[in-house]
N, C-alpha and C positions, 0 to 999 in steps of 0.2 A: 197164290196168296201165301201157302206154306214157305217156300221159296224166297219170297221178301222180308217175312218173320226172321227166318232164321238169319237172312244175310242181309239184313236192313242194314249195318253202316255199309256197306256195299250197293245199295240200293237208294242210298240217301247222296253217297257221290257219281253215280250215273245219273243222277237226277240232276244231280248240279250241272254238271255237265250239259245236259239236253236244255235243260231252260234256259240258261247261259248263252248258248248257240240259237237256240230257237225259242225268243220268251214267251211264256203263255199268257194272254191276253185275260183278264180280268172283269168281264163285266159289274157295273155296280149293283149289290147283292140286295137294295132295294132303291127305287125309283124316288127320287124328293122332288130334282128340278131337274129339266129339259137340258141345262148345261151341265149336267155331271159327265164329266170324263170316265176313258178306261185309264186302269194298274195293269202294270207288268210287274209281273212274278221274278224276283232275283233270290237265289239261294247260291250266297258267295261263297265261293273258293280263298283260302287263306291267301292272303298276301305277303308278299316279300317284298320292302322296300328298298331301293337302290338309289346313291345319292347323282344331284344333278352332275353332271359329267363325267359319271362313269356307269353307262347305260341311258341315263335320262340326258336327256340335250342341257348345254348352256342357253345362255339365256342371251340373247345379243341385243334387246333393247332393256331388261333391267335385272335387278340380283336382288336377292334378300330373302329372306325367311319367309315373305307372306308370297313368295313365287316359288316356293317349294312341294307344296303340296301338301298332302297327308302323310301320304308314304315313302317316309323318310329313309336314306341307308341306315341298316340296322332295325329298323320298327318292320315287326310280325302281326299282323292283326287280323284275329279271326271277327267275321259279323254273325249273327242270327240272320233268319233269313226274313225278306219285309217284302212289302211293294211299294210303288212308287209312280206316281200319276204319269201320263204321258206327256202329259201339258202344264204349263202352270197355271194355278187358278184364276180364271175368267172371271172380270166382273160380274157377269150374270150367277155365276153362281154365289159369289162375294154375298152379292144383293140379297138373292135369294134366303140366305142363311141369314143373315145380318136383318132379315125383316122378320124371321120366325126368331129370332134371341131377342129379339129387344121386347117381344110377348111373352118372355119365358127368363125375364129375369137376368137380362145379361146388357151388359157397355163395354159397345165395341165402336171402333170409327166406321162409317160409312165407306168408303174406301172412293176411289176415282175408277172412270173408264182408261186404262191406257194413259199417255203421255198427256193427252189435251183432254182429258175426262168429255169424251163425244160422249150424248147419253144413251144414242141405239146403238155404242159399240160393244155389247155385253161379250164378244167372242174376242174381244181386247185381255193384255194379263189387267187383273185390279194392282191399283196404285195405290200410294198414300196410306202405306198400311205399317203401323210401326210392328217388329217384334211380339210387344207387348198385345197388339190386335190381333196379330198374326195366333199366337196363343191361347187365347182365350175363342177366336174363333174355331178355331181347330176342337175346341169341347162341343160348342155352340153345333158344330157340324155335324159331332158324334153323339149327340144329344138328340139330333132330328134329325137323326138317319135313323136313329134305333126306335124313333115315338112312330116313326112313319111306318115303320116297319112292323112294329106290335098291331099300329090299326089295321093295314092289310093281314094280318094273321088274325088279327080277330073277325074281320070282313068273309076271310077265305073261311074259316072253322062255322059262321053262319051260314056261310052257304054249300056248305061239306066241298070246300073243293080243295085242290093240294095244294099244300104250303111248300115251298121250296125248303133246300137246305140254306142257300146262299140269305132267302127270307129269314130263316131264324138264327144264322150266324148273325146278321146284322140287327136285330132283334135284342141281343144280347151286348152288344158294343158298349161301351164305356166312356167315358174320359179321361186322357190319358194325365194331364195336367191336375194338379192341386196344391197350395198350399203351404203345405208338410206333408208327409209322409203319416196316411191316415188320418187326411185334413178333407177341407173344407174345397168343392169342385170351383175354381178359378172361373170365373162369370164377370167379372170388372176388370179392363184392360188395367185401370190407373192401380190397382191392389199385386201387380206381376211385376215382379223382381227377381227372386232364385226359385221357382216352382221345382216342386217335387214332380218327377215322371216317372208314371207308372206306367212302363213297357207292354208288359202283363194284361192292361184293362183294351187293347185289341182297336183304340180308337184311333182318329186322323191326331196325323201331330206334323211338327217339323222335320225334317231328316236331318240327320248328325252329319258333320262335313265330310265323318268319312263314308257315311253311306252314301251320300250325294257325290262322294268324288270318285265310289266304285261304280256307282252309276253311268256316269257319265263317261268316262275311260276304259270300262270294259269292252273287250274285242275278243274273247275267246281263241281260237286259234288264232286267230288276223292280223299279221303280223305286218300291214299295211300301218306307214306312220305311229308305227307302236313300238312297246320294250315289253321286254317281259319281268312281270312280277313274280316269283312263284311259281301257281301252274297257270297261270292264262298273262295272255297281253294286254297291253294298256294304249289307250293315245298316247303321244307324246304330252310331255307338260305345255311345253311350250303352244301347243296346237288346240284349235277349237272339236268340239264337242262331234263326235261323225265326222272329221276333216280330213285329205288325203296330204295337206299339206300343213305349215305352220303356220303363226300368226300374222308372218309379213306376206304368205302365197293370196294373193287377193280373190282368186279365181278360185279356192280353194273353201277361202272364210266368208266367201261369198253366197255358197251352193247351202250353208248349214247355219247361219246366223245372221240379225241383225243389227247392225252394230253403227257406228259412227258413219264410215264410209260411204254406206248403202239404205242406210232407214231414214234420210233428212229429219233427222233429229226426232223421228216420234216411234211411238210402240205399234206392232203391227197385230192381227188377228195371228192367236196360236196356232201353231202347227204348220207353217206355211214354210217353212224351209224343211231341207233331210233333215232326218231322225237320224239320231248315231246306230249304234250296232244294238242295242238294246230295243232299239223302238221311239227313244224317247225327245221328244222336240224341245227346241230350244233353251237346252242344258248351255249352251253359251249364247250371250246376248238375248234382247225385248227388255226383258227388264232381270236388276239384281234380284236373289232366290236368301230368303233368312236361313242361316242354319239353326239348330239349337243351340249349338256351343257357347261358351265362352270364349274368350281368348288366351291363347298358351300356344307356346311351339311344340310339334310333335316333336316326342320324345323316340332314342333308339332301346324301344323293351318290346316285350310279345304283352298282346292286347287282347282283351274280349269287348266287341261292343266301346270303344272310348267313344268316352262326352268330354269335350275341355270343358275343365273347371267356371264359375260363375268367380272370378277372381276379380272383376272388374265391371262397370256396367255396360261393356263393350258388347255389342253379339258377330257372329262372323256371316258376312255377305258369299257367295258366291254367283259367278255367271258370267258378269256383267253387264250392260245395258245398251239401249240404242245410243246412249249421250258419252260413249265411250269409245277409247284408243283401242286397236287389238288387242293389246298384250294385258288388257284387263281383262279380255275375252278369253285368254289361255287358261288350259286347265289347273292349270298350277296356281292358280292366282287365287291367295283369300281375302276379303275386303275387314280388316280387324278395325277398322276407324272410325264405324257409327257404331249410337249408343242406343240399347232396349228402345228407347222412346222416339226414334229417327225415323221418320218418314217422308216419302218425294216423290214425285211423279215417275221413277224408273226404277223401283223397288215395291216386289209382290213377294210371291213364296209358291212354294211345289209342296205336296202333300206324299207323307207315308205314313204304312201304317204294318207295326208288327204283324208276322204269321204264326 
């Protein structure tokens, strides 16, 4: 313990290290519904960006700004460290949350099962969720994980028995969305427009595109279908999410997503193809993933934590879906063309939540 005091920023990059290579599995720190997933632990390594063809691949079926990625040649950017679900959220658990908000003061949309809204497919992503639900859910979720969690500590304190740690971390959650800044907690989907986020209050939110794009691309040493960024490797851009090959290797994007080719046009249950190097399922393809962002091009500067700006009422897609080409499936690809209030049968969202 002495030893870690004294050489903690030493002890904070061998950490990074080990979890990166071997991430640490997350259970949820209290029990709501039967569909909660696990978090994987990421404590990122700075990046170094490199432009597309010189280290990053061209691109042979398209060009442009929104097939570049995050990290751009030139752009440094440090993250704080978060987690990051393995799954994208399930309509059962959608449902679940969406029946305790609407007792507790909250308007959100019901969302769909998957691509054909099956109604026993809860292990489906939920659909039909704009942004704007997307958001306000995310309160909604950290709102009844923290009430569920008080009652079990109060349950466990009458009957003297031990309360976890992971029970009063979740005990204490927050919401991360509001308002303004020292406003008023976001509970009505149709009132979300530029919300204020509070990092800080430890609850479920959306991930930034660039946390969703370190996510997704990290390979720690594995310099399989990778480049290097900095100190770790990345997918390629051009390549789906865990893929050994690019966007056109069919046998490749086949073992790790589902997509136009291989899903006959519908959404499947999560986690059914590889997981990338992280852990995490279906980082490309099932359905589009909301970011927070706004829209803007990354910029070549050094960064903490970037949000694109709320410049527009655009929000940024990543993933992309079963009703989609490959190349919308490649990592590099941001979807900058729906707006806050767009919702469809092949668009859900992935949850994180600051450490």
């Amino acid at each position: 313990m002495k030893i870690s005091k004294i050489f903690r920023g030493v002890a904070v990059i061998l950490l990074a290290t080990l979890v990166m290579a071997c991430p640490r599995i997350v259970k949820p720190s209290a029990e709501v519904s039967k569909y909660e997933g696990m978090f994987v632990s990421v404590i990122p390594v700075k990046v170094v960006g490199k432009a597309v063809g010189s280290g990053n691949p061209s691109y042979s079926a398209k060009a442009g700004d929104e097939y570049a990625g995050e990290f751009v040649e030139g752009r440094k950017v440090t993250m704080s460290p978060f987690v990051i679900a393995e799954t994208e959220v399930t309509y059962g658990l959608w449902k679940d949350v969406q029946g305790w908000s609407t007792a507790n003061g909250y308007a959100i949309a019901s969302g769909k099962s998957g691509s054909h809204n099956a109604k026993e497919e809860e292990n489906h992503p939920v659909t039909n969720v704009s942004w704007q639900d997307a958001i306000v859910w995310c309160n909604a979720y950290t709102e009844m994980k923290a009430a569920k969690a008080k009652e079990a500590i109060k349950l466990a304190r009458e009957k003297n028995l031990a309360i976890s740690a992971d029970m009063m971390q979740a005990s204490k959650m927050k919401p991360v969305y509001y308002d303004k800044e020292g406003g008023e907690v976001l509970k009505d989907k149709n009132k979300v427009n530029t919300p204020y986020m509070d990092k800080n209050a430890k609850g479920f939110r959306l991930p930034t595109s660039v946390e969703w794009e370190y996510a997704a691309r990290y390979q720690g040493d594995d310099a399989t279908n990778a480049v290097q960024l900095g100190e770790a490797y990345f997918t390629r851009l051009d390549s789906f999410a865990g893929a050994t090959g690019n966007h056109v290797d069919a046998a490749a994007c086949n073992e790790v997503a589902w997509y136009k080719v291989n899903s006959d046009g519908k959404t499947h249950p999560v986690a059914q193809k590889k997981a990338n190097h992280l852990g995490l399922y279906d980082m490309s393809g099932n359905v589009w993933e909301w970011m927070y962002d706004g829209v803007a091009t990354p910029q070549a500067v050094d960064e903490e934590d970037p949000v694109a700006p709320f410049a527009t009422g655009n929000r940024v897609l990543r993933s992309g879906s079963v009703g989609h080409d490959s190349h919308f499936l490649s990592l590099g690809y941001r979807n900058l063309w729906e707006s806050m209030s767009y919702a469809s049968n092949t668009v859900g969202l992935r949850l994180v939540r600051s450490l």
